[in-house]
SEKELO-23298 format. One record per residue (C-alpha): residue number from 1; x, y, z. Coordinates in pm, 1 decimal. Layout:
REM SEKELO-23298
@seq:NUM	px:X	py:Y	pz:Z
...
***
This chain:
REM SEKELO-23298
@seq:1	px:13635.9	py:10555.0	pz:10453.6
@seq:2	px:13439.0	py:10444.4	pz:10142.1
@seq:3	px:13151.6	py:10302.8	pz:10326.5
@seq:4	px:13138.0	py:10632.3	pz:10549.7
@seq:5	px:13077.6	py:10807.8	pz:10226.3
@seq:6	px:12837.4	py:10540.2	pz:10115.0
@seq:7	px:12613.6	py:10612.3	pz:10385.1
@seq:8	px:12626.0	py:10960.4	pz:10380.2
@seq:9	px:12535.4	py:10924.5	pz:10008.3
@seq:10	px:12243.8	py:10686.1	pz:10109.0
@seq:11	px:12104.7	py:10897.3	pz:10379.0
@seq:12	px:12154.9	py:11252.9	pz:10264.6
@seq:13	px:12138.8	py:11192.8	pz:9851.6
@seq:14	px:11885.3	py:10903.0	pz:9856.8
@seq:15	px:11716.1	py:11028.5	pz:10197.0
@seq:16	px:11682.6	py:10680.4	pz:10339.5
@seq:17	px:11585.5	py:10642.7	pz:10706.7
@seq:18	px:11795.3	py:10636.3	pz:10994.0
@seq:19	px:11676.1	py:10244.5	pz:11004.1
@seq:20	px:11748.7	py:10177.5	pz:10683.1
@seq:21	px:12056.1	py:10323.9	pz:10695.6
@seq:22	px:12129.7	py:10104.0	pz:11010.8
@seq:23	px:12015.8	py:9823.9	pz:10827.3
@seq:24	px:12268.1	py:9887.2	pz:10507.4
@seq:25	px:12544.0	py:9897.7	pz:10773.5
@seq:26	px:12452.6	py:9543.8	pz:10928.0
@seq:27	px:12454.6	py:9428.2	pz:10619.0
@seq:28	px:12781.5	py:9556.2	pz:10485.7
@seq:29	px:12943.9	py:9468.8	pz:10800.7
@seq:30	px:12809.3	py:9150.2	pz:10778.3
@seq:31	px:12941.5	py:9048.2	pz:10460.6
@seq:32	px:13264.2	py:9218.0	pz:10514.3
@seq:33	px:13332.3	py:8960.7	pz:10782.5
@seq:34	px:13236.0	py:8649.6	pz:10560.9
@seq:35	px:13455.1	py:8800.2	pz:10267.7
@seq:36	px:13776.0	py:8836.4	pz:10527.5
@seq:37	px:13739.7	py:8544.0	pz:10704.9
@seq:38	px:13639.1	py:8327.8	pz:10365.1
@seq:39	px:13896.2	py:8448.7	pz:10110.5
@seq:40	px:14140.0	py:8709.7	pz:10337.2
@seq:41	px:14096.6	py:8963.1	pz:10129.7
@seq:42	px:13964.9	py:9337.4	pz:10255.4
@seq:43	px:13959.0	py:9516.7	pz:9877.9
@seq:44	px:13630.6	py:9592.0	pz:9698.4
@seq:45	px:13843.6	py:9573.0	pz:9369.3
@seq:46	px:13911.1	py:9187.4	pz:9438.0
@seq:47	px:13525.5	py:9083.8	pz:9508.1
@seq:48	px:13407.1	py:8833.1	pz:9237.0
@seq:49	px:13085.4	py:8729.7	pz:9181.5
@seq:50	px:13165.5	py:8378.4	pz:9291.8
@seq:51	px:13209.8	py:8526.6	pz:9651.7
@seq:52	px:12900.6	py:8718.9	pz:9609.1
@seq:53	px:12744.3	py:8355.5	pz:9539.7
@seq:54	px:12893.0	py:8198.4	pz:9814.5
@seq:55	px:12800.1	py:8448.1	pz:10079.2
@seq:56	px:12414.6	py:8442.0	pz:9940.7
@seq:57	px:12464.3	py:8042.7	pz:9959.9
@seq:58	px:12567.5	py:8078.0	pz:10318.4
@seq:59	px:12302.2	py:8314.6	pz:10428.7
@seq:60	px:12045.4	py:8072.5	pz:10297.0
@seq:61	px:12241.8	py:7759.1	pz:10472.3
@seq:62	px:12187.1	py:7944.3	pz:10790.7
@seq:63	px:11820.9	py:7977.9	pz:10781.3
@seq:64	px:11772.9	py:8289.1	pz:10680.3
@seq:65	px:11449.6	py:8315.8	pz:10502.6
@seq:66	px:11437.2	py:8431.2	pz:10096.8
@seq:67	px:11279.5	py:8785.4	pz:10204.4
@seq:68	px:11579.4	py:8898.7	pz:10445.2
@seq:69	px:11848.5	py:8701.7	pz:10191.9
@seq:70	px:11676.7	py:8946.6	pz:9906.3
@seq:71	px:11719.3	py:9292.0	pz:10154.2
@seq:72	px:12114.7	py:9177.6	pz:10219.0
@seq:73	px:12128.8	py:9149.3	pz:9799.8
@seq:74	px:11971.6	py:9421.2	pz:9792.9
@seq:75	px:12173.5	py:9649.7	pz:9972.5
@seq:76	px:12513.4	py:9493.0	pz:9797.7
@seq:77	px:12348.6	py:9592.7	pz:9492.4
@seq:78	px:12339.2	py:9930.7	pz:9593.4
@seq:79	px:12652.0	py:9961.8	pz:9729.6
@seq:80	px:12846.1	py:9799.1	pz:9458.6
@seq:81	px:12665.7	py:10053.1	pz:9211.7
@seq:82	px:12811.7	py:10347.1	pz:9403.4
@seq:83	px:13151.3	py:10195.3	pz:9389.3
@seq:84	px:13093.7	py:10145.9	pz:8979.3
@seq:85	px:12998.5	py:10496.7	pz:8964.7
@seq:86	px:13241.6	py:10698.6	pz:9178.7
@seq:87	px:13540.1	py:10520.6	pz:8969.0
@seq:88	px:13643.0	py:10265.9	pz:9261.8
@seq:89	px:13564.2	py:9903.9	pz:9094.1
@seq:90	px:13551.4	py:9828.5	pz:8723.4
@seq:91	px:13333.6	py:9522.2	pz:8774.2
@seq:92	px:13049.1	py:9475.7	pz:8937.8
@seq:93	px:13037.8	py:9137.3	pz:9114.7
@seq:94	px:12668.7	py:9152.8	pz:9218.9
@seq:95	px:12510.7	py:9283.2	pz:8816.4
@seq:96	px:12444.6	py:8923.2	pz:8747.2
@seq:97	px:12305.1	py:8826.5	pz:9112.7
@seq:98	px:11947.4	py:8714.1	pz:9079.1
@seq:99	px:11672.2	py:8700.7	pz:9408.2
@seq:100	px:11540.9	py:8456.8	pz:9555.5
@seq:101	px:11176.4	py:8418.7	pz:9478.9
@seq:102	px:10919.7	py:8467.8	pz:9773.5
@seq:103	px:10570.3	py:8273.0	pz:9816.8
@seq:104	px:10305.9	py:8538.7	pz:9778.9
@seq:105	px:10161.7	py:8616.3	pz:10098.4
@seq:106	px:9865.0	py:8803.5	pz:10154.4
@seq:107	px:9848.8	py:9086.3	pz:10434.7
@seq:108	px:9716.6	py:9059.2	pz:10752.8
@seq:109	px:9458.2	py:9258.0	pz:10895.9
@seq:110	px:9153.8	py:9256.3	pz:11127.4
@seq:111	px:8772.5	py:9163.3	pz:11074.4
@seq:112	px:8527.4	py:9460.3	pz:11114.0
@seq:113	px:8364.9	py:9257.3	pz:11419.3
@seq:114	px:8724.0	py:9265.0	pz:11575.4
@seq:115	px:8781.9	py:9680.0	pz:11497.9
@seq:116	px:8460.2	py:9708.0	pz:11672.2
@seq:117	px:8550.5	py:9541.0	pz:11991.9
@seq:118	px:8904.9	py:9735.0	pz:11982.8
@seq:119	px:8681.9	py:10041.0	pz:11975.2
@seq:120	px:8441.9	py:9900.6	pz:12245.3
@seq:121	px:8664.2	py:9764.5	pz:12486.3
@seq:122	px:8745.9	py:9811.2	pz:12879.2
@seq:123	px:8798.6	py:10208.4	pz:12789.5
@seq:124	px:8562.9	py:10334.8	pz:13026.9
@seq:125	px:8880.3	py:10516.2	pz:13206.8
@seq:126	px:8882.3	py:10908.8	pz:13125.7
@seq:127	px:9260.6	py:10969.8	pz:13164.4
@seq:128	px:9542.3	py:11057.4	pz:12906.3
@seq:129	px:9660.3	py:10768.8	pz:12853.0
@seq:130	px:9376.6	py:10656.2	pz:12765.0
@seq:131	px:9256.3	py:10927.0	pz:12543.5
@seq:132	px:9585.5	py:10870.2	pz:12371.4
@seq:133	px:9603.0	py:10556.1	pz:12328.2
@seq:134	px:9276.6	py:10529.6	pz:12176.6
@seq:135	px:9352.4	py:10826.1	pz:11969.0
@seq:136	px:9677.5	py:10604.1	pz:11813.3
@seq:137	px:9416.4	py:10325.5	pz:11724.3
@seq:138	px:9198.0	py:10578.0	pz:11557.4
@seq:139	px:9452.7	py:10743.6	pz:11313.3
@seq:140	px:9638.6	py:10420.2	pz:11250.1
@seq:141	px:9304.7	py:10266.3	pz:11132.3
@seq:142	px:9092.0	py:10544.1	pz:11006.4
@seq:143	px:9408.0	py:10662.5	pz:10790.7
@seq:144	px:9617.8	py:10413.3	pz:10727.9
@seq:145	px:9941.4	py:10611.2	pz:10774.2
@seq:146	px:10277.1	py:10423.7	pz:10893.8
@seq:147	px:10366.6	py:10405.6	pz:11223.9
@seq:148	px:10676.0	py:10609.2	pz:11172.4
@seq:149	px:10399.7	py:10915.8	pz:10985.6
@seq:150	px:10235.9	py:10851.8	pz:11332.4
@seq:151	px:10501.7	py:10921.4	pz:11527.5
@seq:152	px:10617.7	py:11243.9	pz:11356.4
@seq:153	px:10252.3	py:11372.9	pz:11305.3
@seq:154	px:10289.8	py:11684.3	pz:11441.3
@seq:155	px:10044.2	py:11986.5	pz:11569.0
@seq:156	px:10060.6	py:12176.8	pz:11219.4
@seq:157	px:9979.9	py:11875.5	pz:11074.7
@seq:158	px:9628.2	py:11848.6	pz:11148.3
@seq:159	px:9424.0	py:12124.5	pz:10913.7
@seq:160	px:9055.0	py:12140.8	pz:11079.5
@seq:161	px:8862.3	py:12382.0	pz:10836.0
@seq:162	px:8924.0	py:12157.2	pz:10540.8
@seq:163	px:8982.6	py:11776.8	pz:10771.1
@seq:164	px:9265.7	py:11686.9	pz:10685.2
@seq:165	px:9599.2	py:11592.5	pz:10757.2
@seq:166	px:9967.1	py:11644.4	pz:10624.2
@seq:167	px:10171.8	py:11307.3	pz:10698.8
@seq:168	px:10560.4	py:11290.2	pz:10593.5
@seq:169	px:10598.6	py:10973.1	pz:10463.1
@seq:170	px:10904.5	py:10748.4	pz:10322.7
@seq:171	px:11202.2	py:11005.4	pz:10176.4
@seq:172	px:11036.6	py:11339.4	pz:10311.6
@seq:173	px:10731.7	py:11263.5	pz:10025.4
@seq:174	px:10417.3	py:11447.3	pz:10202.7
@seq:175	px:10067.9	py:11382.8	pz:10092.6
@seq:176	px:9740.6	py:11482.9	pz:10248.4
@seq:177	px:9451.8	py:11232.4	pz:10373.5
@seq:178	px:9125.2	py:11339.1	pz:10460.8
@seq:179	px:8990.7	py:11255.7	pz:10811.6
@seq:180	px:8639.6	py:11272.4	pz:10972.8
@seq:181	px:8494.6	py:11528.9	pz:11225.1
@seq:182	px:8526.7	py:11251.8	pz:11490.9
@seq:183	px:8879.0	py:11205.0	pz:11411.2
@seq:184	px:8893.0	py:11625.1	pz:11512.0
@seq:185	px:8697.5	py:11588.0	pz:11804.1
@seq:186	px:8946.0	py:11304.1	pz:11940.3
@seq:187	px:9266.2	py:11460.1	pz:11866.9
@seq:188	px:9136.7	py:11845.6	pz:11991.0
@seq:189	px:9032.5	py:11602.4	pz:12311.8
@seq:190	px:9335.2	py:11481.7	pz:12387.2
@seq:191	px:9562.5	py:11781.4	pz:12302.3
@seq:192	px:9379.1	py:11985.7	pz:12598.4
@seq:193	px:9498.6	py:11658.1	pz:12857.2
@seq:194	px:9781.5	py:11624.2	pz:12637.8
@seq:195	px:9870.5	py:12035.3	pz:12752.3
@seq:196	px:9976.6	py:11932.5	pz:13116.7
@seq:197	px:10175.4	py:11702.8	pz:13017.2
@seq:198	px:10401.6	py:11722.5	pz:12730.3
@seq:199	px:10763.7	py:11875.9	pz:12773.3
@seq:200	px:10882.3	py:12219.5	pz:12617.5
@seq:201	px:10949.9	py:12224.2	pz:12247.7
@seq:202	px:10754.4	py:11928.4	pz:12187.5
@seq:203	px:10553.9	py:11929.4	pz:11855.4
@seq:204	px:10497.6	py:11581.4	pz:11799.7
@seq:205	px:10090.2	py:11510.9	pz:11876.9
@seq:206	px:10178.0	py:11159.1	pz:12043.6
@seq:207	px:10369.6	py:11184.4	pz:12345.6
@seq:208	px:10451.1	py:10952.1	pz:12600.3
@seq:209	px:10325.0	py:10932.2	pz:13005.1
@seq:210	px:10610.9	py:11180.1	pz:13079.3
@seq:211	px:10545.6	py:11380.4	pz:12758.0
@seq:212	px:10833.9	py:11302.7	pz:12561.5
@seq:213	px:10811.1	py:11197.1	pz:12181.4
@seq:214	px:10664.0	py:10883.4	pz:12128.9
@seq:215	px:10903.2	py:10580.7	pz:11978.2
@seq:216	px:10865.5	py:10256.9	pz:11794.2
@seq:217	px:10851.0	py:10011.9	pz:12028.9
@seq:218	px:10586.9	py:10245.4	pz:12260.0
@seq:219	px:10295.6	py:10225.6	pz:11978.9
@seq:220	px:10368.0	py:9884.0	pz:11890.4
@seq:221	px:10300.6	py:9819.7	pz:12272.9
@seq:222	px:9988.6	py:9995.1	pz:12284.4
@seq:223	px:9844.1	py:9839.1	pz:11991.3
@seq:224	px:9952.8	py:9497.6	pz:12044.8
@seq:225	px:9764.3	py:9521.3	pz:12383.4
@seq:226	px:9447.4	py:9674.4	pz:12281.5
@seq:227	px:9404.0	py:9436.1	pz:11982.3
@seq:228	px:9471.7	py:9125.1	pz:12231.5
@seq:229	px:9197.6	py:9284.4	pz:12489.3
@seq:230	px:8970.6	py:9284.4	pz:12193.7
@seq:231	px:9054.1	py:8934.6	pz:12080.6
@seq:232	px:9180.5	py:8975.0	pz:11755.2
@seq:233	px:9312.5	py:8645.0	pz:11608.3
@seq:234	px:9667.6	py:8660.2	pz:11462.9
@seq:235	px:9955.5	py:8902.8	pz:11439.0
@seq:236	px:9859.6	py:9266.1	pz:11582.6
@seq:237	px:10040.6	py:9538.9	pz:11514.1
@seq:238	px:10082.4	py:9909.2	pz:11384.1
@seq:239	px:10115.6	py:9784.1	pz:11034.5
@seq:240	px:9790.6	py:9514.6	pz:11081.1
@seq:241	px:9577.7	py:9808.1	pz:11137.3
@seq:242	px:9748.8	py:10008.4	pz:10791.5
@seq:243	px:9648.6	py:9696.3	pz:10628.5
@seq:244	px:9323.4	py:9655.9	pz:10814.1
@seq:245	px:9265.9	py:10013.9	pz:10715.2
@seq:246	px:9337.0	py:9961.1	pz:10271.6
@seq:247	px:9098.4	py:9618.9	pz:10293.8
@seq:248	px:8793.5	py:9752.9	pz:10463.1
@seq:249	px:8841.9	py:10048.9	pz:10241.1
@seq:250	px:8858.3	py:9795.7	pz:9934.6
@seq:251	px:8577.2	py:9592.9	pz:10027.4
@seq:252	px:8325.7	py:9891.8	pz:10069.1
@seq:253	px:8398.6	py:9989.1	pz:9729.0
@seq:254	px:8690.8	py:10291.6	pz:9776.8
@seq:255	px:8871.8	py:10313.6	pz:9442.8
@seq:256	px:9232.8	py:10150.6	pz:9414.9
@seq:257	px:9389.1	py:10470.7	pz:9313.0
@seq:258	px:9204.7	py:10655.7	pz:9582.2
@seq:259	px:9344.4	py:10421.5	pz:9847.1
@seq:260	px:9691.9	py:10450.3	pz:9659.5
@seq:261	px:9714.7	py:10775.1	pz:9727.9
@seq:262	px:9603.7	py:10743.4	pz:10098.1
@seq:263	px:9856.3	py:10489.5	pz:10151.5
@seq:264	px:10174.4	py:10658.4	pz:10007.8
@seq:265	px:10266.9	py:10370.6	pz:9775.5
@seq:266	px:10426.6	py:10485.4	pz:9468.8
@seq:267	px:10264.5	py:10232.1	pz:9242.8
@seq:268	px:9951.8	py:10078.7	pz:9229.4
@seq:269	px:10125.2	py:9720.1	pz:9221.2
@seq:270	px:10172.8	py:9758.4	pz:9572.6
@seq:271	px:9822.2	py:9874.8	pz:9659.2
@seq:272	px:9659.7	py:9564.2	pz:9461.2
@seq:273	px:9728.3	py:9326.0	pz:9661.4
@seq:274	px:9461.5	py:9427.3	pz:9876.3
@seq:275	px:9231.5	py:9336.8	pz:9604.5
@seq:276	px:9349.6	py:8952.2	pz:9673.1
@seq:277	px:9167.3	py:8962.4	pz:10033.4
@seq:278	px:8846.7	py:9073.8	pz:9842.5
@seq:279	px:8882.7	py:8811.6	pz:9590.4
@seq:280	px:8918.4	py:8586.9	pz:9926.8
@seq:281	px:8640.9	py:8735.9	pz:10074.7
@seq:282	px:8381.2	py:8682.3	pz:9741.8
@seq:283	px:8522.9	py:8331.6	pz:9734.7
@seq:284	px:8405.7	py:8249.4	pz:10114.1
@seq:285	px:8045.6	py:8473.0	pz:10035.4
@seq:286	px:8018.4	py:8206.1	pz:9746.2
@seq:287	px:8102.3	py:7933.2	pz:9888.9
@seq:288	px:7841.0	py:7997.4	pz:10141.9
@seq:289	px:7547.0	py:8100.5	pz:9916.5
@seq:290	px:7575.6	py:7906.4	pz:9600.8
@seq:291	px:7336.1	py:7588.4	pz:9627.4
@seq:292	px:7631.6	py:7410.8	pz:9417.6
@seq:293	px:7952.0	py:7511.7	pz:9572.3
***
């Protein structure tokens, strides 16, 4: 089938993830449904722009907010561009498709008063679990890295004479982040209770109870729980404590670039708007101080 190839173009040629490749599917799926059920028709040759229009229009009738509508467009974007180039449409009914605009929103993340009390909190238990779980809370916000580079972090990774590590980030890209002799300490720590536990062939660094690889939903568990104990105020998650991680960095004077690179972002536009919760942050510091504010 043409989508079969699609996807193996997306995930082997473009090296998209296993979710995003999940996603793409939903999404074609989706609005190969609306186009049979709307206008009967099941050929990519007969898709107008019109339909393309009216599918968009019914996505946004439904609720769906501007940011998902814009990933859907997205992805019929980049599968109509396949089609154009492997000789299977001669139009492309989705070129002149524009996206919605979305409200800027600025990210998330945690006070240093609120890291603190993650840090400090009910961990007097010596156990593996709890090693490991505060060892997840340590690399998510003393590097930054993804949750998936967490997961997949694996024992070669870590390099100890020069402190670093090597993370895998989005489309196989590897880059190198510097870490502190703590950061050592806790992960050499828990890889001698981690021994006992973890199955054969295992070479993943964060494994579950019964010392399997560790998944999504597992870390997002762990941190969600620790940054409620501590009492941090809004959403808490993996990706809080990235963001946490690029805005303390920012506000103690860490170079964009530098942080950039850290990150994994391929351009600096999305690194800077990090520099809006400093901007934020002067405001409220001026607001405070100034005699006439």
């Amino acid at each position: 089938m043409i989508r079969d190839s699609f996807y193996q173009y997306i995930q082997l040629g473009k090296r998209y993830s296993a979710h995003t490749v999940a996603a793409y599917k939903s999404d074609l799926a989706q609005f190969g449904e609306y186009i049979s059920s709307s206008y009967g028709i099941s050929s990519n040759s007969e898709i107008t722009h019109s339909m393309v229009r009216s599918w968009l229009a019914s996505l946004i009738d439904s609720g769906l907010t501007s940011r998902s509508v814009n990933r859907k467009l997205s992805t019929l974007k980049a599968y109509f561009r396949f089609l154009l180039r492997e000789g299977l449409i001669n139009d492309n009914p989705v070129s002149k498709a524009v996206s919605l605009s979305i409200p800027s929103r600025l990210p998330v993340f945690a006070s240093v008063t609120e890291m603190e009390s993650v840090f400090h909190t009910n961990h007097a238990e010596d156990s593996f679990s709890m090693r490991r779980d505060l060892l997840v809370l340590e690399i998510l916000y003393c590097t930054g890295i993804r949750l998936s580079e967490l997961i997949n972090l694996r024992l070669q990774d870590v390099d100890r004479s020069a402190m670093t590590i090597k993370v895998t980030g989005k489309r196989n890209k590897q880059r190198i982040i510097p870490v502190t002799r703590q950061l050592i300490k806790l992960i050499d720590e828990y890889l001698l209770s981690r021994a006992g536990i973890v199955n054969p062939g295992i070479l993943e660094i964060i494994v579950t109870d019964q010392g399997k690889k560790a998944y999504p939903v597992f870390i997002y568990r762990k941190v969600k729980h620790y940054l409620t104990l501590a009492g941090v105020k809004g959403v808490k998650s993996p990706h809080v404590l990235r963001h946490t991680f690029a805005t303390h960095m920012l506000n103690e004077g860490a170079d964009l670039n530098a942080i950039k690179e850290i990150l994994g972002h391929a351009n600096l536009a999305a690194t800077q708007v990090y520099t809006h919760n400093s901007i934020e942050k002067l405001k409220s510091i001026y607001k405070l101080a100034h005699p006439r504010a």
